[in-house]
TORKOL-4160 file (C-alpha; in steps of 0.2 Angstrom, whole numbers, padded with zeros to 4 digits, m for minus):
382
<pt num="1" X="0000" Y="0000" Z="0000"/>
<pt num="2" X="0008" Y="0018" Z="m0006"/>
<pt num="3" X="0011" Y="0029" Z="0009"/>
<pt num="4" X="0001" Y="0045" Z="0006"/>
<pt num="5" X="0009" Y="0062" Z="0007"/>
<pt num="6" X="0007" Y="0073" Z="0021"/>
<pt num="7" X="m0006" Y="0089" Z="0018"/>
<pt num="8" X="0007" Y="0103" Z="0020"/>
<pt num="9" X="0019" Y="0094" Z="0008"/>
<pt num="10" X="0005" Y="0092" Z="m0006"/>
<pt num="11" X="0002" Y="0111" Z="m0001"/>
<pt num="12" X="0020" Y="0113" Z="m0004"/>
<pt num="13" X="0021" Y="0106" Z="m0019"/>
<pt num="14" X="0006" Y="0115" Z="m0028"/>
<pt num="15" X="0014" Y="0131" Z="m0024"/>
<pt num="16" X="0030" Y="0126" Z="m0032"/>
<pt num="17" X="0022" Y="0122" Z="m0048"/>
<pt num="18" X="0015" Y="0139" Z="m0048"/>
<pt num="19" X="m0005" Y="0128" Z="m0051"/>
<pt num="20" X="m0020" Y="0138" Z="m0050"/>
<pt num="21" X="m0026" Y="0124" Z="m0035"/>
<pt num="22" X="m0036" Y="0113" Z="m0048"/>
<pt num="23" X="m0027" Y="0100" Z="m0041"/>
<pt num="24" X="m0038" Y="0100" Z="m0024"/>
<pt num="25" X="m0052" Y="0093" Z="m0037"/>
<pt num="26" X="m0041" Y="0080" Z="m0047"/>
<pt num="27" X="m0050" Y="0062" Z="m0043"/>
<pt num="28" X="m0033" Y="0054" Z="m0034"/>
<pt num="29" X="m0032" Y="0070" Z="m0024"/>
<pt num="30" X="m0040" Y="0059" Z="m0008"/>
<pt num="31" X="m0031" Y="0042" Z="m0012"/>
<pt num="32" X="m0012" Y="0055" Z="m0015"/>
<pt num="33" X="m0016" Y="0066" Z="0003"/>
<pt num="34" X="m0017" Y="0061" Z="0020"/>
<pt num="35" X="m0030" Y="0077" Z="0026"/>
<pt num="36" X="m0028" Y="0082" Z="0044"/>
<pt num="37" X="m0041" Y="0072" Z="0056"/>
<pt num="38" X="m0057" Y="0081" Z="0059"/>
<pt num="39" X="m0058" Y="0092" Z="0075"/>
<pt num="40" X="m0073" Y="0081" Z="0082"/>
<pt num="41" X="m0071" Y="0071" Z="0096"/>
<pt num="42" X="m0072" Y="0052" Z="0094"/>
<pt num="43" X="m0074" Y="0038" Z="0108"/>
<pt num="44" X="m0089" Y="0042" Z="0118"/>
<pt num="45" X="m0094" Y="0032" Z="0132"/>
<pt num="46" X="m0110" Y="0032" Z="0137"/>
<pt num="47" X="m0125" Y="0042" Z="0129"/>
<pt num="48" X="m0113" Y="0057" Z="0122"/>
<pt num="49" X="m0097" Y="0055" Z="0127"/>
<pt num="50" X="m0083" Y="0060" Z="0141"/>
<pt num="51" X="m0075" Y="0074" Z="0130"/>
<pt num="52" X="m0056" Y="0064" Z="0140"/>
<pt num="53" X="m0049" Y="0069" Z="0125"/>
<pt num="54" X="m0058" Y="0088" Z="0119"/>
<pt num="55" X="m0047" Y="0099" Z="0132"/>
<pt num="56" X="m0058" Y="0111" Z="0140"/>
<pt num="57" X="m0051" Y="0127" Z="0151"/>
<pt num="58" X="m0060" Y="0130" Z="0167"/>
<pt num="59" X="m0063" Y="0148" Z="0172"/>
<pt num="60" X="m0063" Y="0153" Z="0192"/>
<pt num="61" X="m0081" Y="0156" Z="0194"/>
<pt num="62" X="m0087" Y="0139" Z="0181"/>
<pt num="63" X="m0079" Y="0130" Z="0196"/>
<pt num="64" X="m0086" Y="0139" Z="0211"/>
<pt num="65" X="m0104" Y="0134" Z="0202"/>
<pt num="66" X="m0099" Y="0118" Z="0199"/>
<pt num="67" X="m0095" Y="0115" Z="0216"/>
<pt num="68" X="m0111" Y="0124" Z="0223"/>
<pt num="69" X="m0122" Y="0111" Z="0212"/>
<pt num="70" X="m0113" Y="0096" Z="0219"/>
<pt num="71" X="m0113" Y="0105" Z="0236"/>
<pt num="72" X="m0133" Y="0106" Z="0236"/>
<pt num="73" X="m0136" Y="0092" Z="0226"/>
<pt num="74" X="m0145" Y="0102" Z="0213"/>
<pt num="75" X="m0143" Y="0104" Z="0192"/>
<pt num="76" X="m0129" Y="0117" Z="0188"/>
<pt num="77" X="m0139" Y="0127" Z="0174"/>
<pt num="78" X="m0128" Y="0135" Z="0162"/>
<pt num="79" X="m0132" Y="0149" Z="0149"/>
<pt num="80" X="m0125" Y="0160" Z="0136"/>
<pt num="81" X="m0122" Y="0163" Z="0120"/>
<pt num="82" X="m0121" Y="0149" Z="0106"/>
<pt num="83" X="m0103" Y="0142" Z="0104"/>
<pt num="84" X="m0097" Y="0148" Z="0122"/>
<pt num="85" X="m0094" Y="0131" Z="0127"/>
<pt num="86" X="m0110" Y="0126" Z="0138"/>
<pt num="87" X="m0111" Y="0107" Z="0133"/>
<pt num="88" X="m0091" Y="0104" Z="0134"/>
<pt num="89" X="m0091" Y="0112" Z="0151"/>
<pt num="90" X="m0103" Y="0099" Z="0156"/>
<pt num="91" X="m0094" Y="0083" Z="0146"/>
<pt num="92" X="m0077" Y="0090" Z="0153"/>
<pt num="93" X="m0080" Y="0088" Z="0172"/>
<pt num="94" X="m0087" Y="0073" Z="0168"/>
<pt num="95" X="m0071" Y="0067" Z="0161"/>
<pt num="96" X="m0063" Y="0074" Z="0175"/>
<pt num="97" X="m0072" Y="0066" Z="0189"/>
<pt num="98" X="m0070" Y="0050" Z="0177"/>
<pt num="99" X="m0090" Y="0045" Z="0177"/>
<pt num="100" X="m0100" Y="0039" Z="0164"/>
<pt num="101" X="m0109" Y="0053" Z="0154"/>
<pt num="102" X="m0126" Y="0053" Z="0146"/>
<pt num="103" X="m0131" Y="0065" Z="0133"/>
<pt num="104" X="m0148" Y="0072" Z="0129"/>
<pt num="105" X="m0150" Y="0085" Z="0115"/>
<pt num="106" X="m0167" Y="0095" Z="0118"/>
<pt num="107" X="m0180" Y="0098" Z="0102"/>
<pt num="108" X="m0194" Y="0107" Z="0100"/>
<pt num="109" X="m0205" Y="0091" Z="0102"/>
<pt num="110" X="m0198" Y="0085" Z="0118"/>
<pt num="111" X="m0208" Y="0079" Z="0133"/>
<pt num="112" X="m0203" Y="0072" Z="0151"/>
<pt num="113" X="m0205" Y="0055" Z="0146"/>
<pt num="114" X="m0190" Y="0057" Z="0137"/>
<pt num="115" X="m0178" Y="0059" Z="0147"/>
<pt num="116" X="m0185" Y="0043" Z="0156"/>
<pt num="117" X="m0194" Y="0029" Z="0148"/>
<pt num="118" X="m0204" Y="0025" Z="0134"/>
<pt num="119" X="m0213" Y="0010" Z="0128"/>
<pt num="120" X="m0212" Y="0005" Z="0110"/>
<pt num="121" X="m0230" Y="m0001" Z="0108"/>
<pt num="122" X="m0230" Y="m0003" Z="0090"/>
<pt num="123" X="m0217" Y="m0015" Z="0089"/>
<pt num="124" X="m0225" Y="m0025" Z="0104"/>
<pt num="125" X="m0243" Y="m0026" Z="0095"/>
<pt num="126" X="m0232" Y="m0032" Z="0078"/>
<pt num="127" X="m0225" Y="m0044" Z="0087"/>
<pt num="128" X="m0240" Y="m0052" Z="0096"/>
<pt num="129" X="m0247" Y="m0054" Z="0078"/>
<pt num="130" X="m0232" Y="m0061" Z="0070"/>
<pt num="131" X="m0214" Y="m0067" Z="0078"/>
<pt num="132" X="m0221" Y="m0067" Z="0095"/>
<pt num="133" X="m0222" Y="m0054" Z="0111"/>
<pt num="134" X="m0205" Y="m0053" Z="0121"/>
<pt num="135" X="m0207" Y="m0048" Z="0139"/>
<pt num="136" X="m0212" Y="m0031" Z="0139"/>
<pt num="137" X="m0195" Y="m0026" Z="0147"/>
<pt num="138" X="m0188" Y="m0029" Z="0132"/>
<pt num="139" X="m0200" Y="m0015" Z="0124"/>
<pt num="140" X="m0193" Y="m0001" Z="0138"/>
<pt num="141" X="m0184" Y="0011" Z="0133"/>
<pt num="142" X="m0174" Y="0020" Z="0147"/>
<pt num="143" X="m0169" Y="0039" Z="0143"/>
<pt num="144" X="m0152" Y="0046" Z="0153"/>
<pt num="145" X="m0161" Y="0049" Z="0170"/>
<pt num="146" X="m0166" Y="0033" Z="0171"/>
<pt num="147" X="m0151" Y="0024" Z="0167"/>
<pt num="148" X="m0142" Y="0036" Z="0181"/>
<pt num="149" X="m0155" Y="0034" Z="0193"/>
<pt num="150" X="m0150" Y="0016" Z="0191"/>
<pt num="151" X="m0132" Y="0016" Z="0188"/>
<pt num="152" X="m0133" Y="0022" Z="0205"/>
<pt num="153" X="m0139" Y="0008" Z="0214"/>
<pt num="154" X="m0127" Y="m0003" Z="0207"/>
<pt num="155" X="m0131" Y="m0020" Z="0198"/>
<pt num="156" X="m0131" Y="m0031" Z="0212"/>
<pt num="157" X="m0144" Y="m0019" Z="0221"/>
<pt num="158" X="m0160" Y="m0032" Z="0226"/>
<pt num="159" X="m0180" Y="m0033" Z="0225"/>
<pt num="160" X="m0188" Y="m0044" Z="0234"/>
<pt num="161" X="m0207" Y="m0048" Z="0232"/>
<pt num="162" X="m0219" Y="m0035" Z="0243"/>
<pt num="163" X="m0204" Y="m0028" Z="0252"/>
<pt num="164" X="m0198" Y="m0009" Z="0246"/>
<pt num="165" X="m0182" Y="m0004" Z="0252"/>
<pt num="166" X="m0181" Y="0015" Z="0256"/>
<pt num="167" X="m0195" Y="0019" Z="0240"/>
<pt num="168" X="m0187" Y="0004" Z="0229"/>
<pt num="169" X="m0196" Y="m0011" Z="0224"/>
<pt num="170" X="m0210" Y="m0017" Z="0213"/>
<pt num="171" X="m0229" Y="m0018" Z="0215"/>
<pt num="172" X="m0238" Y="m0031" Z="0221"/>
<pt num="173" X="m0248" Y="m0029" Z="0203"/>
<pt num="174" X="m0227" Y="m0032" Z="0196"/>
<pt num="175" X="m0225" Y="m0047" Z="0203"/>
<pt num="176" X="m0240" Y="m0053" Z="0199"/>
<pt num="177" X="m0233" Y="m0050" Z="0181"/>
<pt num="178" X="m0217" Y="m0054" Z="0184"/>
<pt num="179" X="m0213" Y="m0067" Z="0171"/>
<pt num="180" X="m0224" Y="m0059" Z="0157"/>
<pt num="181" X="m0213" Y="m0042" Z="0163"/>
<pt num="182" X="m0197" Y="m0049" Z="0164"/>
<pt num="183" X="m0196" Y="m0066" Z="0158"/>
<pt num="184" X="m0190" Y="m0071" Z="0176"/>
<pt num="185" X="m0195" Y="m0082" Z="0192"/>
<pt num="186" X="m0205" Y="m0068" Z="0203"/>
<pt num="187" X="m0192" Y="m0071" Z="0218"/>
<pt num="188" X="m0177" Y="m0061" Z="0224"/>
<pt num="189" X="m0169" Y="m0051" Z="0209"/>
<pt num="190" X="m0157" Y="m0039" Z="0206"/>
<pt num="191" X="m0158" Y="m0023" Z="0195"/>
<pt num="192" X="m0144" Y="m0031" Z="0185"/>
<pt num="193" X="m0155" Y="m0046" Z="0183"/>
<pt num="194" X="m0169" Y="m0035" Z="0177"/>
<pt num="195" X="m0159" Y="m0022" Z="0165"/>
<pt num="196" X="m0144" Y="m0033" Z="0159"/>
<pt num="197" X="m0141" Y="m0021" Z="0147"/>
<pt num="198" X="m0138" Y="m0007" Z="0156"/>
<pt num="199" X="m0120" Y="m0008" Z="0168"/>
<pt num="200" X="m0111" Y="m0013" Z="0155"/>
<pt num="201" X="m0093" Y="m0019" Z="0163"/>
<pt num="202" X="m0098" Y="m0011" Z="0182"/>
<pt num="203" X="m0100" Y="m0021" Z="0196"/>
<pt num="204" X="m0106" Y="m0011" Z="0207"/>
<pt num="205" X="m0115" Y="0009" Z="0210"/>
<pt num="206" X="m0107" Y="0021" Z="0199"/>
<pt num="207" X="m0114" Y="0041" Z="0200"/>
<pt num="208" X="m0119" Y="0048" Z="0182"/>
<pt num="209" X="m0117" Y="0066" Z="0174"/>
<pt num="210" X="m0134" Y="0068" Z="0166"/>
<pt num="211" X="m0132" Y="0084" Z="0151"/>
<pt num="212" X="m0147" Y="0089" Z="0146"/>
<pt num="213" X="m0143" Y="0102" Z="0130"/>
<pt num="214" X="m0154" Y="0120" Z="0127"/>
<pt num="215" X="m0168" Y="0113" Z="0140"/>
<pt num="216" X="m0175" Y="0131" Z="0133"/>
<pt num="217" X="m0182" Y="0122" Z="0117"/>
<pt num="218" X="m0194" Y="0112" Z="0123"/>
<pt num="219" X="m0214" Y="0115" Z="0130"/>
<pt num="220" X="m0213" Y="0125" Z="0144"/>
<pt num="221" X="m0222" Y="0110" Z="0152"/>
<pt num="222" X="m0207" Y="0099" Z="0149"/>
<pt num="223" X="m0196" Y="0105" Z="0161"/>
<pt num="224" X="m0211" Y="0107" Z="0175"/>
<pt num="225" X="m0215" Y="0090" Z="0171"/>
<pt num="226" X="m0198" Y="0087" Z="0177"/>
<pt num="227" X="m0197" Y="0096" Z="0193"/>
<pt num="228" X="m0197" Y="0079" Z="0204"/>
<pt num="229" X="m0186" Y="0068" Z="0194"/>
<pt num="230" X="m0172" Y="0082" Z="0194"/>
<pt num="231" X="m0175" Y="0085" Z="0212"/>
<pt num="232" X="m0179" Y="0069" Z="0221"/>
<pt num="233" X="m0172" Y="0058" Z="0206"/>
<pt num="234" X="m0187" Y="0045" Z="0206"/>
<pt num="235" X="m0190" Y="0033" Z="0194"/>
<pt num="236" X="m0207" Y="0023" Z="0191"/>
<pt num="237" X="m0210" Y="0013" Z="0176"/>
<pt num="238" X="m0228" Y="0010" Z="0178"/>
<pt num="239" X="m0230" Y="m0004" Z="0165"/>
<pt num="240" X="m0219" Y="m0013" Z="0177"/>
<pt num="241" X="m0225" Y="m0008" Z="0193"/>
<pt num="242" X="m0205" Y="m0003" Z="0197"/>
<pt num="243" X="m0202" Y="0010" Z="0208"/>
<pt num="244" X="m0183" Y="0016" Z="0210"/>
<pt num="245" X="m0174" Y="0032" Z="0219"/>
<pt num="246" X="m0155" Y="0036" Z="0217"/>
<pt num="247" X="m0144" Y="0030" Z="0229"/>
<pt num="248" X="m0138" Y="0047" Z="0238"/>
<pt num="249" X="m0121" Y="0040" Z="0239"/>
<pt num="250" X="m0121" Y="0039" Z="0221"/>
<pt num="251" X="m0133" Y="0055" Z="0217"/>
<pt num="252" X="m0134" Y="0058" Z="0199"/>
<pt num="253" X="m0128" Y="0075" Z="0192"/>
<pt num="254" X="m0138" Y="0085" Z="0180"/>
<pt num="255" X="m0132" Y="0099" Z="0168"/>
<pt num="256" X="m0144" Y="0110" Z="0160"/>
<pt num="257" X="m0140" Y="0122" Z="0144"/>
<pt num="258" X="m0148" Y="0135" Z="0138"/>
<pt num="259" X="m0146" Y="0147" Z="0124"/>
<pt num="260" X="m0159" Y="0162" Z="0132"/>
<pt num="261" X="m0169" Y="0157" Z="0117"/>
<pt num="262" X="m0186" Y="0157" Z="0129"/>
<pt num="263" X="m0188" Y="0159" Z="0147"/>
<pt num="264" X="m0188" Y="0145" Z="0157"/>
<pt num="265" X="m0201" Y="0141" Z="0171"/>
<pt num="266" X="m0198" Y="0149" Z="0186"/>
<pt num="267" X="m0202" Y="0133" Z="0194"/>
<pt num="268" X="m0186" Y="0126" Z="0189"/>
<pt num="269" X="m0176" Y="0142" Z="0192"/>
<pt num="270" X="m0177" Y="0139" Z="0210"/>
<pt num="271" X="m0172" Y="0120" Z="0209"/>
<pt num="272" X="m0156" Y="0126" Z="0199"/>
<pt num="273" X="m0137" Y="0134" Z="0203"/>
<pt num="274" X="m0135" Y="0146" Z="0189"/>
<pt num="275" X="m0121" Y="0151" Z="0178"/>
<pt num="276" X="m0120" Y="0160" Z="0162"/>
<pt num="277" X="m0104" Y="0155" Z="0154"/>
<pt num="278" X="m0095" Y="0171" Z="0146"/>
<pt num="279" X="m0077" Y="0172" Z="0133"/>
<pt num="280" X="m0064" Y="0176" Z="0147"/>
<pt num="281" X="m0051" Y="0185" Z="0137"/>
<pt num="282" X="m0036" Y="0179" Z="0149"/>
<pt num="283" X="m0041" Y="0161" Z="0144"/>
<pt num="284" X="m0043" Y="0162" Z="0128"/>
<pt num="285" X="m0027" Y="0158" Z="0121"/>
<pt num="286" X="m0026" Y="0144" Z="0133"/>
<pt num="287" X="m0043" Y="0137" Z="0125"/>
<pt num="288" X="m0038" Y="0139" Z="0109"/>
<pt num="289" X="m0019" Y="0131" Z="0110"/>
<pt num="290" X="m0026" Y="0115" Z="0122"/>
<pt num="291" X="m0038" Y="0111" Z="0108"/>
<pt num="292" X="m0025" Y="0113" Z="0095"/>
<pt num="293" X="m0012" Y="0108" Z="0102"/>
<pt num="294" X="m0008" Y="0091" Z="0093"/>
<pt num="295" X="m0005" Y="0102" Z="0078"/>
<pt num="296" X="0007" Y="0112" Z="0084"/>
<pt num="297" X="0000" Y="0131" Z="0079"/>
<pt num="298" X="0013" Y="0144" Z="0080"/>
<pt num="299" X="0011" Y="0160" Z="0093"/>
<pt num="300" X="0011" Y="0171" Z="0078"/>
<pt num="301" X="m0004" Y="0166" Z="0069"/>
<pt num="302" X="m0016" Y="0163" Z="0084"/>
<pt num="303" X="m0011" Y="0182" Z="0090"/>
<pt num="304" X="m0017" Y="0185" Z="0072"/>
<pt num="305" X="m0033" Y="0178" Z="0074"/>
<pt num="306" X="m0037" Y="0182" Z="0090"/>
<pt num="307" X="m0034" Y="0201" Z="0086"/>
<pt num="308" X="m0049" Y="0198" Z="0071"/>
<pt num="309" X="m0058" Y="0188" Z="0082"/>
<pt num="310" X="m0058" Y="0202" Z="0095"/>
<pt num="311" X="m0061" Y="0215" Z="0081"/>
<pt num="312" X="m0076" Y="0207" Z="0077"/>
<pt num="313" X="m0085" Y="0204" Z="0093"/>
<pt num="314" X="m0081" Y="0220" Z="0097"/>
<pt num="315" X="m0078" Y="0233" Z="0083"/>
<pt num="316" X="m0072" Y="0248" Z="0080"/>
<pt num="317" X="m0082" Y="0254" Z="0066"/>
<pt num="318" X="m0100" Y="0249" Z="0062"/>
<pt num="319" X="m0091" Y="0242" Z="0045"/>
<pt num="320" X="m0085" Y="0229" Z="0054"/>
<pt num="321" X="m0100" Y="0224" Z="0065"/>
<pt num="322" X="m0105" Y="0206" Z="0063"/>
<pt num="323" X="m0123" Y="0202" Z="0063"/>
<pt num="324" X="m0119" Y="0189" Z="0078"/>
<pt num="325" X="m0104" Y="0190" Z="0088"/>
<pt num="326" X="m0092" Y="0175" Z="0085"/>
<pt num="327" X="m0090" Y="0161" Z="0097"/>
<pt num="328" X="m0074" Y="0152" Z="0105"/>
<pt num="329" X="m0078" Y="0137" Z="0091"/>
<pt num="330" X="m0079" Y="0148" Z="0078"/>
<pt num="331" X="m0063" Y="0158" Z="0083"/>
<pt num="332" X="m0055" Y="0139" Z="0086"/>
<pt num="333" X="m0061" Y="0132" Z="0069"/>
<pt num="334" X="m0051" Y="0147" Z="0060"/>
<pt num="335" X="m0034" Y="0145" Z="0068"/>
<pt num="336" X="m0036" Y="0129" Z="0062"/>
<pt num="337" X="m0039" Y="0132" Z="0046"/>
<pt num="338" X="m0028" Y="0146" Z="0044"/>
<pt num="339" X="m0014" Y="0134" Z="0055"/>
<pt num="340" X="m0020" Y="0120" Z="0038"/>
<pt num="341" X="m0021" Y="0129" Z="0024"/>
<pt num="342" X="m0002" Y="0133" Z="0019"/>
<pt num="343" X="0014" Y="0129" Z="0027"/>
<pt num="344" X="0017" Y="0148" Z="0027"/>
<pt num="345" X="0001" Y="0156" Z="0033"/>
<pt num="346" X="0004" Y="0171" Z="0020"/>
<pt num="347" X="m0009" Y="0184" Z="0026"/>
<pt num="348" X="m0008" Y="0191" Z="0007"/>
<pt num="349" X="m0015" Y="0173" Z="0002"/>
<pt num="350" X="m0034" Y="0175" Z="m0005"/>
<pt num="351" X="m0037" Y="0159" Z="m0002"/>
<pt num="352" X="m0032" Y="0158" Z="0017"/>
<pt num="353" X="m0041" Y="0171" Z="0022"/>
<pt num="354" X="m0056" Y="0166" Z="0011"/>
<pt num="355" X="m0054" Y="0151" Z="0024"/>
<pt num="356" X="m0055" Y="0161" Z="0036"/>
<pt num="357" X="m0069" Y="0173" Z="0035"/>
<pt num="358" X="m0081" Y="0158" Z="0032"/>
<pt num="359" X="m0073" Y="0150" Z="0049"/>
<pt num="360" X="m0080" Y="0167" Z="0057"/>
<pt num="361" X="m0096" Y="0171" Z="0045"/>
<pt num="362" X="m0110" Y="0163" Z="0043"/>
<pt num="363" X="m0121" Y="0174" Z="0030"/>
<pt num="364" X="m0114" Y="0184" Z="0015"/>
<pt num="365" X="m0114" Y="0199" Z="0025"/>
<pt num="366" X="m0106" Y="0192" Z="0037"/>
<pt num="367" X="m0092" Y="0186" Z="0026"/>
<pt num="368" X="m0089" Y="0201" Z="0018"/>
<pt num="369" X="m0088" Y="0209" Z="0037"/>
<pt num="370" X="m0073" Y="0197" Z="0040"/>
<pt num="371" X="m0065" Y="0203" Z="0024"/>
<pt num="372" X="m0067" Y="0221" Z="0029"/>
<pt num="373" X="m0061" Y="0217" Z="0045"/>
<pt num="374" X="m0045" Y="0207" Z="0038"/>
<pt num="375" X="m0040" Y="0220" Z="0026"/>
<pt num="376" X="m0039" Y="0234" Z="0040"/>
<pt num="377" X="m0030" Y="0223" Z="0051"/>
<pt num="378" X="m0019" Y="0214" Z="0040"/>
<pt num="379" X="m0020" Y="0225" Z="0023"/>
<pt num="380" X="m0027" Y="0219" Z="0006"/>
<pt num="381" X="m0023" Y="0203" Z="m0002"/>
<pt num="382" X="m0012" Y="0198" Z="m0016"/>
């Protein structure tokens, strides 16, 4: 197998055959070029992930409301602007304190139910008319407050028929079912027993970080409807006459994000520690070099682009205002391209700096602001 050339070498080479960068669309151009590896994040664990290896820079006061929220046991509620870094905030500690980590994106359609069970009925009612019913266990589907809820009680935690142990058991209407429910003998069972699935390779309690992404998207009943799950983490899945609480050795942590887009319900306000993330400009470059740092991005070019980055979020003339402020992704994404793009990172080069103004804008407006911006920063291009 032929060894493909490094990107900054093809890059090298086009230049030095003085090309007009056709060569970008010639059919071998993938099979010739190793391209750099995409700036996403890759081994997840759990629902969404651990972000062990997305470095993430923790300001003074992110801490201090970290530390409150695990203090009172209540969810940390993070807000600001789009691209500030809410989620990763929430997938970094978890990384840090090394738990397991479920994601939950909110849409517009969301209800309460999930973020903790649902049944697939449909499938069930195909299934007693063809293949055959499984035990309606299998038709559960646990959302990430549930599997916390129990991931905290471990899978050796026991049930015993008609005895609940500090609000855990199963209904005397469950056990009656018990074998239609489970597809088990209705004696002495543990939570492994009944959710096999579910621990994966822990033998024993582990406490999950729950985040819950722009919570401000949903009904504004969804997040009342979740009022006691988030406060008193209980679980009860009905169909199965099962009835769980979160060990408190073991409580669950939740993080909410929202983006401001709608106010959320005072009722869950009160229930939260609140923080709204901002860009620290004394942390910045810290950010933006630990999440670049495999590449090796000289000092130079990120004080070039942290001066445009700068420029536009807080401009100088109204010629160079930006119809949204960039974000820390935004201003990560075009040091990255700009790092990428040639082995010299010539300012006069069109190209780059094309690269670069779409890193930032996001409309044509917007693009042509970033040009603005670049050419009274850095001058006009070849």
């Amino acid at each position: 197998m032929t060894q493909k050339m490094k990107f900054a070498d093809f890059e090298a080479e086009r230049r030095g055959s003085s090309s007009d960068g056709t060569e970008w669309l010639a059919p071998d151009f993938l099979a010739r070029v190793q391209l750099p590896p995409p700036a996403t994040a890759a081994g997840r664990r759990g629902g969404g992930g651990t972000a062990a290896d997305k470095p993430y820079v923790f300001s003074r006061p992110l801490v201090h409301a970290f530390k409150a929220a695990l203090l009172v046991g209540q969810p940390l509620l993070l807000t600001g602007e789009p691209g500030v870094g809410k989620t990763q905030a929430g997938l970094a500690f978890a990384a840090r304190l090394g738990m397991p980590v479920e994601r939950f994106t909110t849409r517009s359609v969301t209800v309460a139910a999930d973020l903790l069970y649902g049944i697939d009925d449909i499938r069930r009612f195909r299934d007693s008319h063809g293949s055959g019913r499984l035990p309606l266990r299998d038709y559960v589907t646990l959302g990430p407050v549930a599997l916390a809820i129990l991931r905290s009680l471990g899978p050796a935690y026991r049930l015993e028929p008609g005895k609940f142990n500090e609000g855990n058991g199963i209904s005397a209407t469950g056990w009656a079912r018990f074998a239609e429910n489970f597809a088990l003998e209705a004696g002495p069972v543990s939570l492994g027993d009944l959710f096999p699935d579910v621990f994966g390779t822990a033998d024993g309690p582990e406490r999950t970080l729950v985040v819950v992404d722009e919570i401000d998207k949903a009904p504004r009943d969804t997040p009342n409807d979740l009022l006691v799950e988030f406060e008193e983490m209980r679980l009860n899945i009905r169909e199965l006459g099962l009835q769980l609480r979160a060990d408190e050795a073991h409580w669950p942590i939740v993080v909410l994000t929202a983006n401001a887009e709608r106010a959320l319900p005072e009722t869950l306000l009160r229930r939260c520690i609140f923080h709204t993330l901002t860009l620290d400009d004394e942390i910045l470059r810290e950010i933006v070099e630990k999440n670049l740092g495999d590449l090796g991005v000289k000092a130079d070019l990120v004080d070039r682009v942290l001066e445009l980055f700068q420029d536009l979020r807080e401009p100088r003339t109204p010629a160079i205002a930006m119809s949204r402020p960039p974000s820390t992704a935004e201003c990560i994404a075009a040091v990255r391209a700009m790092h990428l793009w040639s082995p010299d990172h010539s300012l006069a080069d069109p190209g780059l700096r094309q690269a670069v103004a779409m890193a930032f804008g996001k409309t044509r407006a917007d693009l042509a602001v970033a040009e603005r911006a670049m050419d009274a920063l850095w001058g006009a291009p070849a």
